[in-house]
C-alpha positions in Angstrom: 34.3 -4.6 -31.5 35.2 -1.6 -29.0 32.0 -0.6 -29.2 30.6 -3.8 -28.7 32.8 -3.9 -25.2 31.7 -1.5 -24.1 27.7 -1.6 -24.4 28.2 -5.1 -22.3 30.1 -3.6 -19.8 27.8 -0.9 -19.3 24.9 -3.4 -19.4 27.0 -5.4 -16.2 27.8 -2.3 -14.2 24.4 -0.5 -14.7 22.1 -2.9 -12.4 24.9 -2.6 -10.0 25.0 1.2 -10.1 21.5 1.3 -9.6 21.3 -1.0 -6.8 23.8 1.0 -4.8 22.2 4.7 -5.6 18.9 3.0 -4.5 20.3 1.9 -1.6 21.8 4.7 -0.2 19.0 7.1 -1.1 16.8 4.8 0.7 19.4 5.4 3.7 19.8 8.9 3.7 16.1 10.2 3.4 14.9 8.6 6.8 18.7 9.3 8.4 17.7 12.8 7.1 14.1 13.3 7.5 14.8 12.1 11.8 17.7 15.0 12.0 14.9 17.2 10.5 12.0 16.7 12.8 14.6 16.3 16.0 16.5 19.9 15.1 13.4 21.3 14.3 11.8 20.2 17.5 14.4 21.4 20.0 14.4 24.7 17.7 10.6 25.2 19.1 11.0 27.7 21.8 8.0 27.0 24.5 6.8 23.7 23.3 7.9 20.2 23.7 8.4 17.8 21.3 5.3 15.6 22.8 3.1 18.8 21.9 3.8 19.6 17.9 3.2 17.0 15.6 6.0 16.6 13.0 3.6 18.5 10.1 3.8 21.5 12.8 7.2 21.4 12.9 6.9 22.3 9.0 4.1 25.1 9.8 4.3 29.1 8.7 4.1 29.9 12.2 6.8 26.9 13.3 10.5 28.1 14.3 12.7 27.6 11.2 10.1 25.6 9.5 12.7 25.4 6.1 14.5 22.4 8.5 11.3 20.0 7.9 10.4 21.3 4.5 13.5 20.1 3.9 13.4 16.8 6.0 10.0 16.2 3.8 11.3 16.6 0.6 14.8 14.9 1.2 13.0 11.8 2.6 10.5 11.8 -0.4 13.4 12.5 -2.6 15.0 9.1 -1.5 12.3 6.9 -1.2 11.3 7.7 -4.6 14.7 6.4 -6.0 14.6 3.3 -3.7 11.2 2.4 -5.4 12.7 2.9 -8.7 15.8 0.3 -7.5 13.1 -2.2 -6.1 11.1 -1.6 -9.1 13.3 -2.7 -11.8 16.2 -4.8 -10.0 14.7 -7.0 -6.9 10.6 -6.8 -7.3 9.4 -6.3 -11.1 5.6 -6.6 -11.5 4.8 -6.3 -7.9 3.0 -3.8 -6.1 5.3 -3.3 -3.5 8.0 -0.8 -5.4 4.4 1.3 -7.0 3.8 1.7 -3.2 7.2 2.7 -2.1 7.0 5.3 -5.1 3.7 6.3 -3.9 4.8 6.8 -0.3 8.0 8.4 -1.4 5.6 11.0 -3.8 3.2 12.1 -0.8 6.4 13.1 1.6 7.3 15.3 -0.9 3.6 16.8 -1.2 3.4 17.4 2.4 6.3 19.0 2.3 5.8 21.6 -0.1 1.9 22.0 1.4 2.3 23.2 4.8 0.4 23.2 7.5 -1.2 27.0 8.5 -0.1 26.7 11.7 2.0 24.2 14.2 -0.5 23.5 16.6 -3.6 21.9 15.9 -5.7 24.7 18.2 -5.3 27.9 19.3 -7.1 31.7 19.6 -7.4 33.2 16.5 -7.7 29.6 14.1 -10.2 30.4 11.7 -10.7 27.4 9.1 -8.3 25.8 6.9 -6.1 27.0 3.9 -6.7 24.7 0.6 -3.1 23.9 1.1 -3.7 23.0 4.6 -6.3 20.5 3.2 -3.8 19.3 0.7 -1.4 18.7 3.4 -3.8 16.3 5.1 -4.7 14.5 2.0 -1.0 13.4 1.1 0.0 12.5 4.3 -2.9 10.3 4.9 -2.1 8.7 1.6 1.7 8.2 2.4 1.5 6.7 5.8 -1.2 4.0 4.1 1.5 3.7 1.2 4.0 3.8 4.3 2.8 1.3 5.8 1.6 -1.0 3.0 4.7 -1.5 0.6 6.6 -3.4 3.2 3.6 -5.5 4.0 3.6 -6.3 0.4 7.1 -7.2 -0.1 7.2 -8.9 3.1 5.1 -11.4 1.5 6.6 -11.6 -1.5 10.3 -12.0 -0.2 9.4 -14.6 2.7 10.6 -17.4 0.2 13.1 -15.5 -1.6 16.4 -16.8 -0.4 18.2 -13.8 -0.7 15.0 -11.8 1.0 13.4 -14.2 3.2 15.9 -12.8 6.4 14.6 -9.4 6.3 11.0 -10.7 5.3 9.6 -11.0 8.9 11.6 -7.9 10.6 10.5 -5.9 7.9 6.6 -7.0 8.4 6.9 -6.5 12.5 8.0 -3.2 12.6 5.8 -2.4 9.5 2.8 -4.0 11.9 4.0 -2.1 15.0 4.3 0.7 13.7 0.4 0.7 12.2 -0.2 0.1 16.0 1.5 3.8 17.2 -0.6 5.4 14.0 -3.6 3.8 15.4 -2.7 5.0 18.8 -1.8 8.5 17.6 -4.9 8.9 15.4 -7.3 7.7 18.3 -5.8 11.0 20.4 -5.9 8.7 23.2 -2.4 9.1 24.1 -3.2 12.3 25.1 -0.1 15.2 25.3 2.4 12.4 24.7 0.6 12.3 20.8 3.6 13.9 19.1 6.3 11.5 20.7 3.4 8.5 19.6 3.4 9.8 15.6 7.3 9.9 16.0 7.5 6.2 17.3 5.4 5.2 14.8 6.9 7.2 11.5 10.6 6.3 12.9 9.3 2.0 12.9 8.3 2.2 9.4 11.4 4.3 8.6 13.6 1.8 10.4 11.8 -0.9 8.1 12.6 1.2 4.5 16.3 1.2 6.0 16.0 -2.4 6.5 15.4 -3.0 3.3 17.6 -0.3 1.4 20.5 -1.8 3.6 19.7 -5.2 2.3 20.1 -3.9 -0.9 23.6 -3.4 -0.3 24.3 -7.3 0.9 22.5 -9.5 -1.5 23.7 -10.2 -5.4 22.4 -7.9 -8.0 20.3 -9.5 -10.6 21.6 -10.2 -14.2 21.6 -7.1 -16.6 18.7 -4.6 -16.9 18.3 -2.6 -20.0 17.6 0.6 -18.3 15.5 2.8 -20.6 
């Protein structure tokens, strides 16, 4: 009969418990991850922040490069448990959480494979490292993951009750901030780029806190049976 307590209170508490982890995780990478980049930028004796990209600001030849390594995997880190959260308690079967997870996965990545150096040009560049390579691979897939899962749930929360106020915030700044990465990626902005790719990575950051803060507001499903 104890026993029998017990299992259903842990059943009622767990979706809870969940909820709030995923929550603040999904608060704390991006609140993280912009403390990274900015430290690590005004560490960067000699260049301004509008001249190294935030993947430089992880490079061997970067200033204390172990700041954004550690902004990279932090913000990967916590995305990854806010896709888990969405995942099983507010968006089963959609393909929003897989993306968040995705997105969450590929910060980590280009984290751990650095760039070779923190400019893009300079004397003595000769080709690429394979981990270099990598680097570029993983990012590219997390800003389209990025940029993506809140498209996604956007649409799937605009007539969801409990959802539908963050539905259309969520889906501009998602939208504006595909405008920056198309802005940085043309190079047209010239030697403002690096503030550009820090707009547009701190819009779809502000929209993962949107949603993770949500989280925190809005009742928590019935009980999950975590496995």
């Amino acid at each position: 009969m104890g026993g029998q307590r017990r299992d259903r209170r842990g059943s009622d508490t767990d979706p809870v418990r969940l909820s709030r982890l995923s929550a603040a995780c999904g608060v704390a990478g991006p609140v993280l991850f912009t403390a990274a980049w900015v430290a690590g930028s005004l560490r960067q004796a000699g260049h301004s922040a509008a001249e190294v990209q935030l993947s430089g600001l992880a490079a061997e030849d970067a200033r204390d490069p172990q700041i954004m390594v550690a902004g990279f995997v932090l913000l990967g880190a916590g995305t990854v448990v806010l896709g888990a959260g969405l995942g099983r308690l507010v968006a089963p079967r959609s393909a929003g959480p897989w993306l968040v997870l995705v997105a969450g996965a590929a910060s980590v990545a280009a984290g751990l494979f650095r760039r070779d150096h923190m400019l893009l040009a300079g004397p003595g560049f000769a080709g690429e490292s394979w981990h270099n390579q990598a680097h570029d691979v993983v990012s590219g897939v997390g800003y389209g993951a990025m940029l993506a899962a809140p498209l996604v749930l956007a649409r799937r929360w605009r007539d969801d009750p409990d959802w539908a106020p963050v539905s259309r915030p969520v889906q501009v700044l998602a939208l504006a901030s595909a405008a920056a990465l198309a802005v940085f990626a043309s190079g047209i902005a010239g030697p403002c780029n690096g503030v550009v790719q820090r707009i547009a990575v701190t819009l779809a950051l502000a929209a993962e806190m949107l949603i993770a803060g949500r989280m925190l507001t809005v009742p928590v499903p019935g009980p999950v049976h975590l496995r």
